[in-house]
Backbone as JSON, one array per atom type, in Angstrom:
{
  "sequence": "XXXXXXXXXXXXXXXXXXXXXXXXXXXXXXXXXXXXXXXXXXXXXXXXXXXXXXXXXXXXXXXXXXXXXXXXXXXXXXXXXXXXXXXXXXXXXXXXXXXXXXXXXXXXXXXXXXX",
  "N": [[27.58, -51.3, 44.04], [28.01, -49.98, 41.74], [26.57, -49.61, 40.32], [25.04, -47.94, 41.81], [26.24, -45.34, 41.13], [25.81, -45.0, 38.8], [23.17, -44.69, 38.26], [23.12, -41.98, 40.28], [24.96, -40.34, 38.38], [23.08, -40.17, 35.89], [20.82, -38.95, 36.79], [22.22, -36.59, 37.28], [23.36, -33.43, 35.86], [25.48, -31.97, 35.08], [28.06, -30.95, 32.81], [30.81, -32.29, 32.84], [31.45, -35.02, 34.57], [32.91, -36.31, 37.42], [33.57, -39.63, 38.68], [34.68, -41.14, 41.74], [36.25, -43.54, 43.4], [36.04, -46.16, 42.04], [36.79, -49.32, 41.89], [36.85, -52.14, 40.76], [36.81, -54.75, 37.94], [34.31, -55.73, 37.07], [32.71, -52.95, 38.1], [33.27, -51.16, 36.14], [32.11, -52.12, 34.18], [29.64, -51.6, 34.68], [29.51, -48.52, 34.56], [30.17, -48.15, 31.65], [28.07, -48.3, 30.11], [27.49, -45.75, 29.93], [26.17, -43.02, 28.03], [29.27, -41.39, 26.25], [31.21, -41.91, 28.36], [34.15, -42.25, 30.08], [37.31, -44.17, 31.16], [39.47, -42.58, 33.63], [42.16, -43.21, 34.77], [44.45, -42.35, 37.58], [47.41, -42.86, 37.94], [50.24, -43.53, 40.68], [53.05, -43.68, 42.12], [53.47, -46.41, 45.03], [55.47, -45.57, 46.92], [55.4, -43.02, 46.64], [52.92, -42.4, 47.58], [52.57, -43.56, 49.89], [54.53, -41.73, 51.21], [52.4, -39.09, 50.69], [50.33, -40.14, 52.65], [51.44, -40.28, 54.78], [51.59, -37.47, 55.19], [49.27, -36.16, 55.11], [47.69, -37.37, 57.27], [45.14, -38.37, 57.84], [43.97, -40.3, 59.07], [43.51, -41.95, 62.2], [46.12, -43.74, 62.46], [47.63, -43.32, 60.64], [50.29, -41.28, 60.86], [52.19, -42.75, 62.2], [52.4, -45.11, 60.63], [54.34, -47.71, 59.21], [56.29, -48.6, 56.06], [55.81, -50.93, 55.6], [53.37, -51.47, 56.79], [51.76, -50.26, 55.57], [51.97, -51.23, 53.14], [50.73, -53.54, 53.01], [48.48, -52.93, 53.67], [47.2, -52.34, 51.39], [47.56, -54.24, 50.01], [44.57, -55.76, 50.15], [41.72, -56.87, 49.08], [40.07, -55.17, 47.99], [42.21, -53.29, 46.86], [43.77, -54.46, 45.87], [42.38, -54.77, 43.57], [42.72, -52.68, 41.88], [44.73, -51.86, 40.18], [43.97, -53.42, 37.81], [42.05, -51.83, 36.68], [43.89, -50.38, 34.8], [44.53, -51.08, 32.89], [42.31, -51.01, 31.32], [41.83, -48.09, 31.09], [40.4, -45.41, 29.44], [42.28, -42.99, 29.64], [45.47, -42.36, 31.11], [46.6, -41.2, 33.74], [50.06, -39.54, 35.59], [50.62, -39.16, 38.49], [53.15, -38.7, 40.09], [54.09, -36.51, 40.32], [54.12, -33.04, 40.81], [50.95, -31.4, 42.19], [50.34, -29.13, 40.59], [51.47, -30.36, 37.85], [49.8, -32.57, 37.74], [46.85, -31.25, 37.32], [47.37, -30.11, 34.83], [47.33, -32.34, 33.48], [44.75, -33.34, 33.93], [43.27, -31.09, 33.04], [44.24, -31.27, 30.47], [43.26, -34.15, 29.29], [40.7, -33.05, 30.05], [40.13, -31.31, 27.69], [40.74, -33.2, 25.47], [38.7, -34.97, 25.83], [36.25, -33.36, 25.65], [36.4, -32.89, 22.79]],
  "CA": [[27.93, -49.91, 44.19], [28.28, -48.83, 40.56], [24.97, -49.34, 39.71], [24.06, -46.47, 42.15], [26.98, -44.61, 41.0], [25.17, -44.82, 37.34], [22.01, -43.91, 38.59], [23.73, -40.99, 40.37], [24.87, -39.44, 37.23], [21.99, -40.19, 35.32], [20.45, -37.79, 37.58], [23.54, -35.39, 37.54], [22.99, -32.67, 34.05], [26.39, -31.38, 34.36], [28.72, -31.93, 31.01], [31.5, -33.31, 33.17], [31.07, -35.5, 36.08], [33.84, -36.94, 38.08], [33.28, -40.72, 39.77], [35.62, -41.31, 42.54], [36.32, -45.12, 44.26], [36.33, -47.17, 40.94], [38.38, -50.35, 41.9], [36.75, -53.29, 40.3], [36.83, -54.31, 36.57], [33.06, -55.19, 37.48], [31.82, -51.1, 38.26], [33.59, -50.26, 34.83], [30.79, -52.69, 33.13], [28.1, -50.62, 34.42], [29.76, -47.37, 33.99], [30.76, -47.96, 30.73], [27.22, -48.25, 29.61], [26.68, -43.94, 29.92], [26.98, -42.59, 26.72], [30.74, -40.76, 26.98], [32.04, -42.2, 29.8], [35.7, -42.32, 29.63], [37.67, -43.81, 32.21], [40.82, -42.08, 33.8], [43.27, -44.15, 35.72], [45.59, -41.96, 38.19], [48.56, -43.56, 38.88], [51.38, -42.64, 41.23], [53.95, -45.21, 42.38], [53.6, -46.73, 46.43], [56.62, -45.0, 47.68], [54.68, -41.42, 46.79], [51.45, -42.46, 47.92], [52.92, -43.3, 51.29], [54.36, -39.8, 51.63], [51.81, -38.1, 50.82], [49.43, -40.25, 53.63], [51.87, -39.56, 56.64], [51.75, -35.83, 55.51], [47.97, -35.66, 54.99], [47.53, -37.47, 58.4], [43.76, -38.13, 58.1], [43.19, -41.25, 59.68], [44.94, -41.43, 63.7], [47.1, -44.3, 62.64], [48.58, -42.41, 59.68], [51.55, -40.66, 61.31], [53.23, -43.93, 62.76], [52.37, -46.57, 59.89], [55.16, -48.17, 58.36], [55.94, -48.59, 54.39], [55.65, -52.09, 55.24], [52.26, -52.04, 56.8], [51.27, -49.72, 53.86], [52.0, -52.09, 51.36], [49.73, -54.63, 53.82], [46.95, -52.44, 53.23], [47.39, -51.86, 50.03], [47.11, -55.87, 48.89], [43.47, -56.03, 50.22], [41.06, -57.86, 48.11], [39.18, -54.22, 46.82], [42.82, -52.08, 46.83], [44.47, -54.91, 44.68], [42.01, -54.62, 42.28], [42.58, -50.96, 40.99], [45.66, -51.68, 39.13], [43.65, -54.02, 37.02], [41.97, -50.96, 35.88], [44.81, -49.26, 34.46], [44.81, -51.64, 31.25], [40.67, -50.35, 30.96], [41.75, -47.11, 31.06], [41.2, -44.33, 28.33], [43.51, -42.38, 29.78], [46.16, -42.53, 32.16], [47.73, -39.74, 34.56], [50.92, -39.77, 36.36], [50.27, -38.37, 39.76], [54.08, -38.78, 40.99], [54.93, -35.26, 40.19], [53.94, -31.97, 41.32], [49.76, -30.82, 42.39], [50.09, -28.69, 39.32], [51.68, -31.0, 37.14], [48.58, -33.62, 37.94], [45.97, -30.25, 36.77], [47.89, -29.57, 33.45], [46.76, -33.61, 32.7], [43.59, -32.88, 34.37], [42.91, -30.22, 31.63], [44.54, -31.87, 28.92], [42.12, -35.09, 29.56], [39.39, -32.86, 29.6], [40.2, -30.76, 26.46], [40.59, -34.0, 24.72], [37.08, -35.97, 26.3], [35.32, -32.22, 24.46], [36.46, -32.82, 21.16]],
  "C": [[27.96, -49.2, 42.84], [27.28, -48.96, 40.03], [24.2, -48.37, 40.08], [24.98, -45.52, 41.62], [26.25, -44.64, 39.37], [24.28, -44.49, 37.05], [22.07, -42.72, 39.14], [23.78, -40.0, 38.83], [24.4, -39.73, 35.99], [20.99, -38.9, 35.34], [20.93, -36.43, 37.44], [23.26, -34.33, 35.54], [24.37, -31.77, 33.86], [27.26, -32.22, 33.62], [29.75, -32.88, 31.67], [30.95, -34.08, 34.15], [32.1, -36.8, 36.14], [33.41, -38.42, 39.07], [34.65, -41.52, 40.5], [35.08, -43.13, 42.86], [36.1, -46.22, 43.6], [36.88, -48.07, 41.46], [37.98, -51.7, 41.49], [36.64, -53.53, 38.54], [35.13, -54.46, 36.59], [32.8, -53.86, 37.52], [32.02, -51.2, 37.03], [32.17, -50.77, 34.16], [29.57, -51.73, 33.01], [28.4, -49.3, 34.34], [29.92, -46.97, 32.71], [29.24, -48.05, 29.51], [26.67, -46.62, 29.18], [28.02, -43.41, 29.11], [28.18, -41.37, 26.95], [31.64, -41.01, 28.16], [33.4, -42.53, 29.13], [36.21, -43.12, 31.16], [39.3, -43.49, 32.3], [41.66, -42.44, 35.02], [44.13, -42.76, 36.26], [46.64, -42.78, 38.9], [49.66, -42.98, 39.55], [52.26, -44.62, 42.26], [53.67, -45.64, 44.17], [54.66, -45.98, 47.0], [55.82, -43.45, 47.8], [53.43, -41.51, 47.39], [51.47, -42.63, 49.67], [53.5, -42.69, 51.98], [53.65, -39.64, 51.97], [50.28, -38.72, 52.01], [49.76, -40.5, 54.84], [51.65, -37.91, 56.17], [50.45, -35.68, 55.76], [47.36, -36.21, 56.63], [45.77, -37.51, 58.75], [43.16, -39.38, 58.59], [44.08, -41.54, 61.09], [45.72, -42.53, 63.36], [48.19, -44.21, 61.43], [50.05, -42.39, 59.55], [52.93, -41.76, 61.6], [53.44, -45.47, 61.89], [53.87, -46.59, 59.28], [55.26, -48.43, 57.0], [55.55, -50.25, 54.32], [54.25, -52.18, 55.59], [51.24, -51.38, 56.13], [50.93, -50.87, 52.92], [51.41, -53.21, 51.85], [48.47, -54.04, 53.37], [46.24, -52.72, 51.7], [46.9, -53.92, 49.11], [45.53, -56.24, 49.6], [42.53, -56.6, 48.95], [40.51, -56.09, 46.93], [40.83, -53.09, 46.25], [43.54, -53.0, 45.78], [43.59, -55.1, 43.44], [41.91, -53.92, 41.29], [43.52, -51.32, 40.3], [45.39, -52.67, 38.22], [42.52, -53.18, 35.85], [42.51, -49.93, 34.9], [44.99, -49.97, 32.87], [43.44, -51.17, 30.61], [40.58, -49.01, 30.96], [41.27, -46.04, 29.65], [42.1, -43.56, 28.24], [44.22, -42.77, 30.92], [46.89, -41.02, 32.64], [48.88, -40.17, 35.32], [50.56, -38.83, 37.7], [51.42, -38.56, 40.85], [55.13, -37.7, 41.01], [53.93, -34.05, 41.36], [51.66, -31.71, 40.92], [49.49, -30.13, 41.05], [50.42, -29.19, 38.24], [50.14, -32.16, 36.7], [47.18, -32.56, 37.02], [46.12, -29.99, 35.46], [46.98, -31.03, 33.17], [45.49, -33.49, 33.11], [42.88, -32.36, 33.19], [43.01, -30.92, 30.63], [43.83, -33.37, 28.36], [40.87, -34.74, 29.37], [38.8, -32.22, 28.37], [39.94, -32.48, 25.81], [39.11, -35.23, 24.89], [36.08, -35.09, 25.49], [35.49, -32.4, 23.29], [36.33, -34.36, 20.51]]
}
């Protein structure tokens, strides 16, 4: 998968470009080959993450999951491998505050990737 995701924005001519669904330290290898790539870890703790996916309600068994069969999901072979990206990071975000709090680091990630 991250080999098309590298051929993707190969293709792609704008200055930024965002790649979503990272979760192996594998992808980073071949991402990390395109000159500027940065990568940016969002973290937010399990307790907020399973809020905010009874509120968002986008898959039908959403509404009624439990925190326990959350944190079942969550140890899958590809979902336990994202927090092994967070030491490969260049940057890190906190994403256990506020929508606009998450945008200020947003910015301030991308001011600092321009200079």
């Amino acid at each position: 998968m991250a080999k098309v995701m590298v051929e993707d924005v190969k293709k792609d001519n704008h200055e930024i470009i965002a790649v979503d669904g990272v979760r192996r330290l594998a992808d980073i290898e071949y991402l990390k080959k395109i000159p500027g790539f940065k990568l940016v870890y969002i973290d937010a703790d399990i307790e907020k993450r399973f809020e905010r996916i009874k509120k968002r309600n986008e898959n039908p068994d959403d509404a009624g999951k439990t925190f326990e069969q959350f944190k079942k999901d969550n140890e899958g072979e590809a979902d336990a491998q994202i927090k092994n990206l967070k030491s490969e990071a260049d940057y890190v975000m906190d994403n256990n505050w506020t929508i606009e709090y998450l945008y200020r680091q947003v910015d301030e990630t991308i001011r600092k990737c321009k200079n």
